[in-house]
N, C-alpha and C positions, 0 to 999 in steps of 0.2 A: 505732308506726311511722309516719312521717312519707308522706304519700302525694305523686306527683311528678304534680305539675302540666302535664298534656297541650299541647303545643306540637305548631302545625302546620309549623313552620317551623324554619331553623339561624336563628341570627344571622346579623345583616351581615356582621360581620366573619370568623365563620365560614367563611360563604360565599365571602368574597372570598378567604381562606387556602386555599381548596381550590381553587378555578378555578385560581389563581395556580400552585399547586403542580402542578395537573393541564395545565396552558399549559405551565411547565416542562420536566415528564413527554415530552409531546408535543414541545415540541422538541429537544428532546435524543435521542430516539426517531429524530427526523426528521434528526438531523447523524448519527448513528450510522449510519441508512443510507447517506446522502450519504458518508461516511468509507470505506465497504465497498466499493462503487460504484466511488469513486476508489481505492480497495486493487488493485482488480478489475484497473478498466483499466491501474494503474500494474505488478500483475504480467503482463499483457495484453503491453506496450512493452517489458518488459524482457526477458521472454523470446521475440518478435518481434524486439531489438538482439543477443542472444546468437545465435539464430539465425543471425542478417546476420553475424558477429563469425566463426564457428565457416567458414561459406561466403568471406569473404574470407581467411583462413588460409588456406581448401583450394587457394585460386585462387592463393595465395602460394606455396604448398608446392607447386605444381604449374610456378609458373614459376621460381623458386629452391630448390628441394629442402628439404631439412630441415637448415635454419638457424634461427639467432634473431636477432631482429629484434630491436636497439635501438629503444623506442619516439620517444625522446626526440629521434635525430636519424638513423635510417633505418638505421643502419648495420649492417651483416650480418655473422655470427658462424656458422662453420661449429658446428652442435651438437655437444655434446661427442659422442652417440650416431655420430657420423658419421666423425671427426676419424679413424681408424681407430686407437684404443687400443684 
């Protein structure tokens, strides 16, 4: 049986495949948070716009009753709920 000759050290090149990999590791680690973060705040905005969304309806329905609103060019449609059929 062949005996293995004691090394205190990797290789260079070893060495430098595993920082590289581990620099990698590490920043990918570091966009993944950054990704989460902006996940965060982006469902943060959107459900603060839905909020604001839900609150100008009310303020609509409140001054035009319950109609629908053409988005496109304002125009007001008694709802069918309303139309009395």
């Amino acid at each position: 049986m062949a005996t293995k000759e004691k090394v205190n050290k990797i290789k260079e090149e070893e060495l430098k495949e595993v920082q590289e990999l581990t620099a990698h590791a590490n920043t990918l680690a570091m966009q993944i948070g950054s990704l989460q973060i902006q996940t965060s705040n982006l469902i943060k905005t959107f459900n603060e716009n839905d909020a604001k969304i839900v609150e100008v309806k009310n303020n609509l329905q409140k001054t035009y009753g319950e109609v629908t609103i053409d988005l496109n060019d304002g125009s007001i449609k008694e709802s069918v709920e309303n139309d009395g059929k």
